[in-house]
C-alpha positions in Angstrom: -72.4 -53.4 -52.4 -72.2 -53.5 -56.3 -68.4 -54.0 -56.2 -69.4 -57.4 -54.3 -72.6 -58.6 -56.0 -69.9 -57.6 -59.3 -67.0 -60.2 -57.7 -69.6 -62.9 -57.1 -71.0 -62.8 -60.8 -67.3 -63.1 -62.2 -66.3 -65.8 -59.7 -70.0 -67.4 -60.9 -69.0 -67.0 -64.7 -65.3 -68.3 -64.1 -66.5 -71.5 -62.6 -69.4 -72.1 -65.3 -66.7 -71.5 -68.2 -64.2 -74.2 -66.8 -66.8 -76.8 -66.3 -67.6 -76.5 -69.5 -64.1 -77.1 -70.7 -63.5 -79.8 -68.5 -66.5 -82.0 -70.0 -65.5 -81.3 -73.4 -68.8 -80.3 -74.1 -69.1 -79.0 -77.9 -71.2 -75.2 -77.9 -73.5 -74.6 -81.0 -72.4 -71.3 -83.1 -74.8 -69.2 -81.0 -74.0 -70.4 -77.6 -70.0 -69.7 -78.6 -71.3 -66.6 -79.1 -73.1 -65.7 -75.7 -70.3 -67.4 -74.1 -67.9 -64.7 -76.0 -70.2 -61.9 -75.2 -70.1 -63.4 -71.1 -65.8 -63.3 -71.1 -66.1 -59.9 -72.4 -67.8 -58.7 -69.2 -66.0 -60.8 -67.2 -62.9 -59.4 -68.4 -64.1 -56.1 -68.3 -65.5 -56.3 -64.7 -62.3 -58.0 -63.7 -60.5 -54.9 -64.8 -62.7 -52.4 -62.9 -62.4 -54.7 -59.7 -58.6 -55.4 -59.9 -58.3 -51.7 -60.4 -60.4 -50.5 -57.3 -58.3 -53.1 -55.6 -54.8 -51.7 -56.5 -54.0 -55.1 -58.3 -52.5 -52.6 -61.1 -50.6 -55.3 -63.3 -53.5 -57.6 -62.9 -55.9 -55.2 -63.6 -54.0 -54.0 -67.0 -54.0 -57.7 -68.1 -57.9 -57.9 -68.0 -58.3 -54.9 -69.3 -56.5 -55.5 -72.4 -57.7 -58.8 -72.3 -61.3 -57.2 -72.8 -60.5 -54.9 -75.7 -59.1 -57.4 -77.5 -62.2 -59.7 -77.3 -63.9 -57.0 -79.1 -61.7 -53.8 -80.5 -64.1 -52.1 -82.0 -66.7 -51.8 -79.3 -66.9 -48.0 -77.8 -64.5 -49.1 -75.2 -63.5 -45.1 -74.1 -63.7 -46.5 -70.4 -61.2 -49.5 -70.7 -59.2 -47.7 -72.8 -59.0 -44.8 -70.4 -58.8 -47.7 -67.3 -56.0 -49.2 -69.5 -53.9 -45.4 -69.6 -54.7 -45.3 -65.9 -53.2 -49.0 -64.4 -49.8 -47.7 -67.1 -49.5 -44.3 -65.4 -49.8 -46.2 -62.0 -47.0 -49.0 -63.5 -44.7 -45.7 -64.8 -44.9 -46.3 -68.1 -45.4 -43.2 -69.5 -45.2 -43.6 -73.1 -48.0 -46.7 -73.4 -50.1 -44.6 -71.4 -49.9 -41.7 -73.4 -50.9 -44.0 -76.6 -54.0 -45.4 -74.1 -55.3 -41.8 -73.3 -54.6 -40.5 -77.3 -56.6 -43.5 -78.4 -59.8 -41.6 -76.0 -58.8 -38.5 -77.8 -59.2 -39.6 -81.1 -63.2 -40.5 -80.2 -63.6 -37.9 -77.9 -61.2 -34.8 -78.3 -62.6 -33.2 -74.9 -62.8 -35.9 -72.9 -61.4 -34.4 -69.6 -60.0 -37.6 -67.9 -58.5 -38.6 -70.7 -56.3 -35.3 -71.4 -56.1 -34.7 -67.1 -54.5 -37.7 -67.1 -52.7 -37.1 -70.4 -51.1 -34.0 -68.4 -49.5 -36.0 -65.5 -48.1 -38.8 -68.2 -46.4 -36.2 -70.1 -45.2 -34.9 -67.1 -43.9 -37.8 -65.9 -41.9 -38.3 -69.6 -40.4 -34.7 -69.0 -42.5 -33.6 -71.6 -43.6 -29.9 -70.2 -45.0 -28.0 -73.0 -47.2 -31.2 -74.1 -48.5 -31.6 -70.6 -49.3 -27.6 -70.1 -51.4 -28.0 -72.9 -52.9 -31.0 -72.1 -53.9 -29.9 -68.3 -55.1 -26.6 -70.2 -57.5 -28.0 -72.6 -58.8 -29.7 -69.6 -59.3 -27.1 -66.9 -61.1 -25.2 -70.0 -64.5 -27.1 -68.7 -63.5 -26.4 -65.1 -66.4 -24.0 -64.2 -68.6 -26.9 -64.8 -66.7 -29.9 -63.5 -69.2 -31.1 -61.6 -72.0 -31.9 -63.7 -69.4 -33.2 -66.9 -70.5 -36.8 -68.0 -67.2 -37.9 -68.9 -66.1 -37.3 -65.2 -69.2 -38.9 -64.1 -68.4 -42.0 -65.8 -65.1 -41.8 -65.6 -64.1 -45.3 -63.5 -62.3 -43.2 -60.8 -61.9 -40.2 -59.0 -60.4 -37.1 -61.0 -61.7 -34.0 -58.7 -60.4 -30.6 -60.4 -58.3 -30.2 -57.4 -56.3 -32.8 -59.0 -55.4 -31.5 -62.5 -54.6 -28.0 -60.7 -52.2 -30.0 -58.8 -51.0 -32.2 -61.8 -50.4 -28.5 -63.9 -48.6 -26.9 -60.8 -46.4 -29.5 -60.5 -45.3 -29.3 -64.1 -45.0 -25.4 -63.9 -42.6 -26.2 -60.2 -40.6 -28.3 -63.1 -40.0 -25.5 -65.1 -38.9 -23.4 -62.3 -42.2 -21.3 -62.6 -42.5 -21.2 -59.1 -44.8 -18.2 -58.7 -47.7 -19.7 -60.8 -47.1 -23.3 -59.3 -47.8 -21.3 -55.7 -51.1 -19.8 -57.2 -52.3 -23.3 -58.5 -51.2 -25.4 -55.4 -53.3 -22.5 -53.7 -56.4 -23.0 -56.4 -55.8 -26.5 -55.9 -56.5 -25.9 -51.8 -59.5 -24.1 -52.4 -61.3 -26.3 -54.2 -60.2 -29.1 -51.5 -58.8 -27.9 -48.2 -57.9 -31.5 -47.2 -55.4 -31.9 -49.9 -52.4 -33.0 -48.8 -50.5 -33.3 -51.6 -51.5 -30.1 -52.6 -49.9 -28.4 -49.5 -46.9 -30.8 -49.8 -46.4 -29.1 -53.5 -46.4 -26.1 -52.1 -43.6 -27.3 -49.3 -41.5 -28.5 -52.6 -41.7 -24.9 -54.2 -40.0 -23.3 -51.4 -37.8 -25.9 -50.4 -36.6 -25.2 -53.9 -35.8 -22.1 -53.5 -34.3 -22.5 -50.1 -36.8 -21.1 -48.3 -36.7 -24.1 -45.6 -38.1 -22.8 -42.4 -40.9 -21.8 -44.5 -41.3 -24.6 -46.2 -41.2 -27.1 -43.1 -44.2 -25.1 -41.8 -46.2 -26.4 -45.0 -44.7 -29.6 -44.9 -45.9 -30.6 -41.3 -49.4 -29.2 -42.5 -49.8 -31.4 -45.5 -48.4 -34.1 -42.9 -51.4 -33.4 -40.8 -54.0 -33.0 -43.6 -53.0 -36.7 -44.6 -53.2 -38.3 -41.2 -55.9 -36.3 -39.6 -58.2 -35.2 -42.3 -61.2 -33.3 -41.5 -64.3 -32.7 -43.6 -65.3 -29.6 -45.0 -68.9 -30.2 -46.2 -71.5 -32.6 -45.7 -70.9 -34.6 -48.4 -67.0 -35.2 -47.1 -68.5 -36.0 -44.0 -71.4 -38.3 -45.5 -68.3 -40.3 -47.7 -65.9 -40.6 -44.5 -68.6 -42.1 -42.4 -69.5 -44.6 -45.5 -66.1 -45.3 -45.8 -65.8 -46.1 -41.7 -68.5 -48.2 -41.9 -67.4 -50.8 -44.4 -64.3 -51.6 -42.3 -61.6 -51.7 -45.7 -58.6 -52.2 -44.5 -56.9 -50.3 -47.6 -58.0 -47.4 -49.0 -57.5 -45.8 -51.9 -56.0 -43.1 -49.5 -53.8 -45.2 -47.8 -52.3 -47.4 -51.0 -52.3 -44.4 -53.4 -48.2 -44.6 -54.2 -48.9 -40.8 -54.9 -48.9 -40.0 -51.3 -45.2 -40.9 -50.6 -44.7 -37.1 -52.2 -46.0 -35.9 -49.0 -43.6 -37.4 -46.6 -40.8 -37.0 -49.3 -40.9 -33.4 -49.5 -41.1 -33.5 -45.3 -38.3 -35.5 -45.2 -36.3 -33.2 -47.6 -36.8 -30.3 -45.8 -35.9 -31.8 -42.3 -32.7 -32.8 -44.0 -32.3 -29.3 -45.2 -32.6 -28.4 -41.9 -29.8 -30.5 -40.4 -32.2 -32.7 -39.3 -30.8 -36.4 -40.1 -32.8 -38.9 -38.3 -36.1 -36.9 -38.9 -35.6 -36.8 -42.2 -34.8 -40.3 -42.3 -37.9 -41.8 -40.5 -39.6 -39.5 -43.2 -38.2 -41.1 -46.4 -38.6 -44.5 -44.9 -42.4 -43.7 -44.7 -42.4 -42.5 -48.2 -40.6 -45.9 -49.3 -43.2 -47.6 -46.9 -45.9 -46.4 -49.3 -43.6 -46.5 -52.3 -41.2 -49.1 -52.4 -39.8 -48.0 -56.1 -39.6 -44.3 -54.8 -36.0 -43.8 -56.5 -35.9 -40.2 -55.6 -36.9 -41.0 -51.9 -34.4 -44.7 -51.8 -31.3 -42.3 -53.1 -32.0 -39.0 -50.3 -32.2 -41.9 -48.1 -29.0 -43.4 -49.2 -27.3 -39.4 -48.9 -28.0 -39.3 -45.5 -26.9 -43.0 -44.6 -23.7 -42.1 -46.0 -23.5 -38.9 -43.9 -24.1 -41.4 -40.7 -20.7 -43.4 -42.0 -23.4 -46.4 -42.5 -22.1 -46.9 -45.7 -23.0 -50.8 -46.5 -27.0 -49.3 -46.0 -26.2 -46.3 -48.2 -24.9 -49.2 -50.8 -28.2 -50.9 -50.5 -30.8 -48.5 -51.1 -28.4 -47.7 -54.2 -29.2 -50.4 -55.7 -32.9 -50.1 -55.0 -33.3 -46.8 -56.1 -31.6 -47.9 -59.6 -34.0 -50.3 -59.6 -36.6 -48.0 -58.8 -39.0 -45.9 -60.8 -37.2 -43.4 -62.0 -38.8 -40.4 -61.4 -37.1 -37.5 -60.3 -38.2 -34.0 -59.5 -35.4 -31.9 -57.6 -32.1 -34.1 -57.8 -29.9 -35.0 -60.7 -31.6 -38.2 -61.4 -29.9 -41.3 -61.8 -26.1 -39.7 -62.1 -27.3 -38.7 -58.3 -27.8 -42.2 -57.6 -24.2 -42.9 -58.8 -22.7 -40.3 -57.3 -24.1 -41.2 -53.9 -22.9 -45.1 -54.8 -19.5 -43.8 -55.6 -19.5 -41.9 -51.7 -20.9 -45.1 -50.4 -18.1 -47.1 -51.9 -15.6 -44.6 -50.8 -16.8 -45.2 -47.4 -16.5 -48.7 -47.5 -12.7 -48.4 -49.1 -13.7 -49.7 -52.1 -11.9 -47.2 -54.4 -12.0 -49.3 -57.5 -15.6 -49.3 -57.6 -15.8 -45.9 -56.2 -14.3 -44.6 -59.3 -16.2 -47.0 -61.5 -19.6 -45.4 -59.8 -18.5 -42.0 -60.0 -17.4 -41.8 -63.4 -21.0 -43.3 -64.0 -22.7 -40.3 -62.5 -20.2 -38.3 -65.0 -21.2 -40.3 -68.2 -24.8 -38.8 -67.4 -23.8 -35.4 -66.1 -20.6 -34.6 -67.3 -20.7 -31.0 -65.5 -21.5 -33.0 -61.9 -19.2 -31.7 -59.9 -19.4 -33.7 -56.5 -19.0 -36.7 -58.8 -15.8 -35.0 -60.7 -15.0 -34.9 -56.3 -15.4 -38.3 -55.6 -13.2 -39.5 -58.7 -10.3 -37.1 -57.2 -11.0 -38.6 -54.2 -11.3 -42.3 -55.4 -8.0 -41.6 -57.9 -6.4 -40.1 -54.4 -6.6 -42.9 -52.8 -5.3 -45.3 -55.5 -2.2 -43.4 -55.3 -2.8 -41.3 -59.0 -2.7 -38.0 -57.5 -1.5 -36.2 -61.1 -5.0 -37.9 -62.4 -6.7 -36.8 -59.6 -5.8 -33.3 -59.9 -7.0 -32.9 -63.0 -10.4 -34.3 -62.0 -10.5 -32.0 -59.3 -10.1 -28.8 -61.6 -13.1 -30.1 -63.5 -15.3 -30.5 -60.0 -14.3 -26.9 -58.7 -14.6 -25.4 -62.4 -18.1 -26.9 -63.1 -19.4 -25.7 -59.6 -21.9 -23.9 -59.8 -21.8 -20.0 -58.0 -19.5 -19.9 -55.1 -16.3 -21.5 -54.6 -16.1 -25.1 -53.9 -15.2 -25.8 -50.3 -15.0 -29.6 -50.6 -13.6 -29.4 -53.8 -10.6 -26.7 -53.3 -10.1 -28.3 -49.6 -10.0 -31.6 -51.9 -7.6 -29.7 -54.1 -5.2 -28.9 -51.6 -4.5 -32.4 -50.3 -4.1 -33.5 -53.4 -1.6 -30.5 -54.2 0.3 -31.7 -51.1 1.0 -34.9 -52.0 2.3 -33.6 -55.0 4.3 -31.3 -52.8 2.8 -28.3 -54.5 2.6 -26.5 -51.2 1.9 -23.1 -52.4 -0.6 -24.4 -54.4 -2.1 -26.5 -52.1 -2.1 -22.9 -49.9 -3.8 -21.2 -52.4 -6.5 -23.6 -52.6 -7.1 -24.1 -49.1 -7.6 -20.0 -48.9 -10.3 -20.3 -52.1 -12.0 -23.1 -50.1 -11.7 -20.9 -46.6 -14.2 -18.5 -48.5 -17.2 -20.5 -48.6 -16.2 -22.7 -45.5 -19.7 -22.7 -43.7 -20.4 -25.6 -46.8 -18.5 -27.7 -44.6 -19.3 -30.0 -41.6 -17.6 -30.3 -38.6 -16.0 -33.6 -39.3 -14.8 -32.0 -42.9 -13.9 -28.9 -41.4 -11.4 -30.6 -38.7 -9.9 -32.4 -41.6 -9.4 -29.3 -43.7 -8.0 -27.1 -41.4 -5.3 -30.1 -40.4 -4.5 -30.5 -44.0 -4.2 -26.9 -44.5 -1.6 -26.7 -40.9 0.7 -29.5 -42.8 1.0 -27.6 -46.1 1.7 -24.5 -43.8 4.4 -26.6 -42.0 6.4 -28.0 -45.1 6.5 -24.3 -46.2 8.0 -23.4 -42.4 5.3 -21.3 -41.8 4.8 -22.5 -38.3 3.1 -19.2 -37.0 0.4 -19.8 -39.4 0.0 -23.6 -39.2 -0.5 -23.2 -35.0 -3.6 -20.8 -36.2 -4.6 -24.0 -38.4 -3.9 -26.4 -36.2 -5.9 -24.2 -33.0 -9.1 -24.3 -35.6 -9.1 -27.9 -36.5 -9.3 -28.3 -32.6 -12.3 -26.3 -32.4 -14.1 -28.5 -34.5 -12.5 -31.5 -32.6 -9.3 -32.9 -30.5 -7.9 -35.6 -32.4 -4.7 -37.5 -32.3 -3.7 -36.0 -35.7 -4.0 -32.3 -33.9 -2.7 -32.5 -30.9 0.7 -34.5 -32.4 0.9 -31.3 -35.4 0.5 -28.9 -32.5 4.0 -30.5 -30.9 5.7 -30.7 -33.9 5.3 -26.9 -34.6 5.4 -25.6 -30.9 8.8 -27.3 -31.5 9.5 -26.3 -34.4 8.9 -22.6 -32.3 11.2 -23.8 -29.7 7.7 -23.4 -27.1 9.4 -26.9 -25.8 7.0 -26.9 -22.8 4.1 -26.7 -24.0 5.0 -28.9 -27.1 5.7 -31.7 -24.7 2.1 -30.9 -22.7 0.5 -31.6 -26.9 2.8 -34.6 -27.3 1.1 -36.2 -23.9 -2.5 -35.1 -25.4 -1.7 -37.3 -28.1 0.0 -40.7 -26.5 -3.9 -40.1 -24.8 -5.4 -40.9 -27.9 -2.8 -43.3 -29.3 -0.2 -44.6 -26.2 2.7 -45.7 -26.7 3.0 -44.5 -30.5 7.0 -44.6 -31.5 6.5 -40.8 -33.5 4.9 -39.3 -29.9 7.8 -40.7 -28.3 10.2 -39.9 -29.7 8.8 -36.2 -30.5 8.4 -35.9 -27.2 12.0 -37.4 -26.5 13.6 -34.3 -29.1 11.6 -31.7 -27.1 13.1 -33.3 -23.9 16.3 -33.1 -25.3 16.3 -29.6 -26.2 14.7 -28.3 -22.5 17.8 -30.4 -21.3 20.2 -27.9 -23.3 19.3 -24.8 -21.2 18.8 -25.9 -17.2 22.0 -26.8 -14.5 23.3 -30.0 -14.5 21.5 -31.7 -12.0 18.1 -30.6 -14.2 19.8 -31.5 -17.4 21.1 -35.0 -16.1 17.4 -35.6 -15.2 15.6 -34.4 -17.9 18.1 -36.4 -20.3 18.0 -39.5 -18.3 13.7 -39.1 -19.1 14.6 -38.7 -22.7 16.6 -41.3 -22.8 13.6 -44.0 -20.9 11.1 -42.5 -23.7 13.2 -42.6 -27.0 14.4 -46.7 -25.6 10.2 -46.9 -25.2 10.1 -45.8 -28.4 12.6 -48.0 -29.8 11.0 -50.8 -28.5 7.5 -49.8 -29.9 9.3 -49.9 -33.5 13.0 -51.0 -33.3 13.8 -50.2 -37.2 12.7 -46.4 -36.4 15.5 -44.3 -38.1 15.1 -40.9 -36.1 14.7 -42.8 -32.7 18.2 -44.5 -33.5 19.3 -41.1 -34.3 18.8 -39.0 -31.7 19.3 -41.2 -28.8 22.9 -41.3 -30.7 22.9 -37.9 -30.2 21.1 -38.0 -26.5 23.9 -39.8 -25.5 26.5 -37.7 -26.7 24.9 -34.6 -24.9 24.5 -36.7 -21.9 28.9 -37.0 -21.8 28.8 -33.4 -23.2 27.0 -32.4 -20.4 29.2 -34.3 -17.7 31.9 -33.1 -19.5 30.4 -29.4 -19.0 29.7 -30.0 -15.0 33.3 -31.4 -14.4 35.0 -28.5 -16.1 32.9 -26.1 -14.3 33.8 -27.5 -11.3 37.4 -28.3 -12.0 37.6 -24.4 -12.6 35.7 -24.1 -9.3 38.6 -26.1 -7.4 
C-alpha cells in the first residue's frame, strides 16, 4: 500500500510542478524553496519506486538526480540505491565509488560493503571482495536486528553475502570452502536456489557432473516450487499471492539466470545437447545480456551444424555483459565465432575470429586449431602447420586429439606421411576426446596417410574403424582401393558397389571398379574372362561418359582392350594346339 499512496503523491507533485511552468507564474524566494525541497522527494521517491520496479536505468537517473539537488544531505540510502541500480547495470567500477562513498560516513555499514563484495567480484578483484564480504559477515550473529539492514531499501538476507563470498572463493579455485559457505548459505535459507546452483558450479568444475546434475535439478526445483520453511516465509508468500504482481522481484531478478546456467552446463557436460540448450535459453530468457550463457549456447549450436545461429548469439554475447565465471571470456566468444564461420565456409573471417580469440589468450589452443584449420582451408598448409604446433603445444595435460588428428591432415597435404603417421598415433592416445562424426574423419585420414606409405594391411584396420563410427562414401571407396591394392578383387568390387550406393554413377567408382574387373578377368577360362571384360568394358565407357576428359578411364580401357585380343589371342592358340 505505501508503494501506491508513494506513486500517487509523485504523479500529484509532477502535475502541480508543470502547471506552474506552463502559466509562467513567478515563485517568491521561499516558495522556490519549498518547491526545491518538494523535487527532492519526488526525485528521491522516484528512485525507490523505479528501483522496486526493476526500471534500473530509470531508477539510477532519479537517484542521482536527487543527490545532486542537495549533495550534502545524509543521503547513505541513495547513495547505497545509486551502488545498487550500477551493480544491476554491470558497471562495477561506478558502483564501487557509490558504496565507498557509504563507507566513508559509515565504515560498518553492512549493505554497503555486502554489496561492495559482489562488485569487486564482478571486476575480478578477489582479495578486495574477500575482505569486503568479511568485514561484513563480522555482524552476522546479529543480522537480524542491524539498523543499517533494516533501512536498507532492499532485501540483503545474510544468506546472500555467504553466497556472494562463496562465489568469489569458487573463483579462486577454493572449492572446499566455497562448498562450506554455499552449505552456510542453505542453512540459513533452505529455499535458496542460487545457493544450491553454486554448489552445482563447484562440482561441475571439477568434473564431478553426475554429481553435480543432482544439485542442479534441486536448485531448479527450489526456484520453481519453493516451499516455506517458517511462518514468516509462509506469512510473505501468501502476501505476495494476494497482491496479484505480475513480476516479482523473484521472477525479474537477472541473478537467477545462474541457476538454469549452471543446469544447462552440466546437461551439456553430460552429452546432453538439447537439454542443455532449452536450459541456456531460459537463462537468456531471464538475462538477455547473459554473455557467458549466449556463447555455451552458441558452442552447442555449432555442434548441431546450425552454424548461421551459432553466428548470432556471437554477436549477442559480445554485446553482452561480460561476465564470465568458468570459460575463457571473450577469446571464448571468438573462438566459437571462428568454428561458426568455419562452418559456414567462411575461412577468411574464420581466421580473422580465431586469431581474435589468440590476441586475448595467446596460449588458447582450440583457437591456435581453428586457425590451422581456417589456414587449411585457404590452401597455406606450411602456415597452418605451424599454428597447429602451437594448438597441440599449449594444450593443456593430455595429448591433443583434435589437434594431432588436425596435424596429420595437414602433414598429408604436405606429403609428410610419416609424420602425419606419427601424429595420428599421438592423437589415437587420447581418442575418447573425439566425437563420432570427428572420429570417422580421423580414422579415414589416418587410412590415406597409411595408403601413400603402401601400408595397405594397416590402412584396412583404419578404414574398418572409421566404418564403425559410420559408412560413408569416402570409406567404402578407400576400402576398394586397398582391398585392390591386396589383390582381394572380390570383395573390392562388393566396397566399390557400397559406394556408387552413396554416390551413383561417380566416374572414380567406375572405373575402380572397372580395374578390379579387369584384374579378376586375368585368372578365369575364356568364356569367364570374355564376360567379365565385356562388363569392364560397359562400366569404364559409363565412366567415360560421366567424365569424358578422365585420364585413367582412357587409360585402362586402352589397356582393357588390348587384354580383351590378348585374351582371344590366348583361346585360339589353345585351341589351335587342341586341333
Amino acid at each position: 500500500m505505501n508503494k501506491i499512496v508513494r506513486l500517487l503523491i509523485a504523479t500529484s507533485g509532477t502535475f502541480t510542478f508543470l502547471t506552474n511552468i506552463l502559466c509562467g507564474i513567478s515563485l517568491a524566494e521561499d516558495t522556490q524553496s519549498e518547491l526545491n525541497f518538494k523535487k527532492y522527494d519526488f526525485w528521491v521517491e522516484k528512485c525507490r519506486f523505479l528501483k522496486d520496479n526493476q526500471q534500473f536505468s530509470e531508477a539510477l537517473s532519479a537517484c542521482e538526480q536527487a543527490i545532486s539537488l542537495k549533495p550534502k544531505k545524509d543521503n547513505i540510502q541513495l547513495w547505497l540505491a545509486r551502488g545498487d541500480l550500477l551493480l544491476k547495470l554491470n558497471q562495477y567500477s561506478e558502483a564501487v565509488v557509490s558504496y565507498d562513498w557509504v563507507l566513508q560516513e559509515d565504515k560498518k555499514n553492512v549493505p554497503a560493503l555486502a554489496q561492495k563484495c559482489q562488485a569487486l567480484l564482478g571486476l575480478g578483484n578477489y582479495e578486495g571482495a574477500l575482505e569486503s564480504c568479511d568485514l561484513a559477515l563480522e555482524r552476522r550473529d546479529n543480522w537480524q536486528n542491524l539498523k543499517q539492514v533494516k533501512k536498507y531499501w532492499g532485501n540483503i538476507p545474510l544468506a546472500k553475502v555467504l553466497y556472494i563470498k562463496a562465489s568469489v572463493l569458487r573463483r579462486q579455485k577454493n572449492y572446499d570452502e566455497a562448498i562450506t559457505l554455499f552449505d552456510d548459505a542453505l542453512k540459513q535459507d533452505d529455499n535458496f536456489a542460487l545457493a544450491e546452483a553454486g554448489k552445482c558450479g563447484v562440482l561441475a568444475d571439477q568434473k564431478m557432473y553426475n554429481e553435480a546434475s543432482q544439485l542442479c535439478q534441486a536448485a531448479v526445483q527450489k526456484f520453481e516450487n519453493p516451499q516455506s520453511i517458517n511462518e514468516q516465509a509462509q506469512e510473505q508468500a501468501d502476501e505476495q499471492k494476494n497482491q496479484n504482481t505480475i513480476n516479482t522481484p523473484e521472477e525479474t531478478d537477472t541473478s537467477n539466470a545462474i541457476i538454469w546456467y549452471e543446469t544447462g552446463r552440466v546437461s551439456q557436460k553430460l552429452g546432453e545437447a538439447q537439454t542443455a540448450l532449452n536450459y541456456f535459453n531460459r537463462a537468456i530468457q531471464i538475462n538477455p545480456k547473459y554473455s557467458q550463457a549466449l556463447a555455451r549456447k552458441s558452442e552447442i549450436l555449432n555442434q548441431m551444424g546450425r552454424y548461421q545461429e551459432a553466428l548470432q548469439e556471437c554477436e549477442s554475447a559480445l554485446k553482452g555483459d561480460n561476465q564470465w565465471s568458468d570459460t575463457k571470456g571473450l577469446a571464448y566468444v571468438w573462438y566459437q565465432r571462428s568454428a561458426a564461420l568455419l562452418g559456414l565456409q567462411k575461412y577468411q573471417e574464420a581466421l580473422a575470429s580465431s586469431e581474435k580469440a589468440i590476441a586475448i589468450d595467446q596460449k588458447y589452443a582450440e583457437a591456435w586449431n581453428n586457425k590451422a584449420v581456417s589456414l587449411w582451408k585457404l590452401g597455406q598448409y606450411e602456415a597452418a602447420e605451424k599454428a597447429i604446433h602451437k594448438a597441440v603445444l599449449y594444450y593443456p595435460g593430455s595429448y591433443y586429439a583434435q589437434g594431432y588428428a588436425n596435424r596429420g591432415r595437414i602433414l598429408s597435404s604436405l606429403n609428410q606421411y610419416e609424420d602425419a603417421i606419427l601424429a595420428y598415433e599421438y592423437a589415437s592416445t587420447n581418442i575418447e576426446n573425439l566425437d563420432r562424426k570427428s572420429l570417422h574423419v580421423f580414422w579415414l585420414n589416418k587410412a590415406v596417410a597409411e595408403m601413400h606409405l603402401n601400408d595397405y594391411q594397416a590402412a584396412l584396420k583404419s578404414v574398418n574403424w572409421s566404418m564403425k563410427e559410420k559408412e560413408s562414401f569416402a570409406a567404402f571407396y578407400n576400402k576398394a582401393i586397398i582391398l585392390s591394392r591386396l589383390g582381394d578383387y572380390e570383395n573390392a568390387i562388393k566396397s566399390f558397389d557400397k559406394a556408387n550406393e552413396f554416390l551413383p554413377d561417380n566416374h572414380l567408382v567406375l572405373t575402380g571398379k572397372a580395374i578390379a574387373l579387369m584384374n579378376t578377368g586375368e585368372i578365369k577360362n575364356y568364356e569367364d574372362a570374355k564376360s567379365t571384360f565385356h562388363n569392364a568394358l560397359k562400366i569404364i565407357d559409363r565412366a567415360l561418359r560421366v567424365k569424358p576428359s578422365y585420364s585413367l578411364a582412357i587409360q585402362k580401357r586402352k589397356e582393357l582392350i588390348t587384354k580383351m585380343q590378348e585374351n582371344v589371342e590366348k583361346y585360339m592358340k589353345v585351341r589351335h594346339q587342341l586341333e
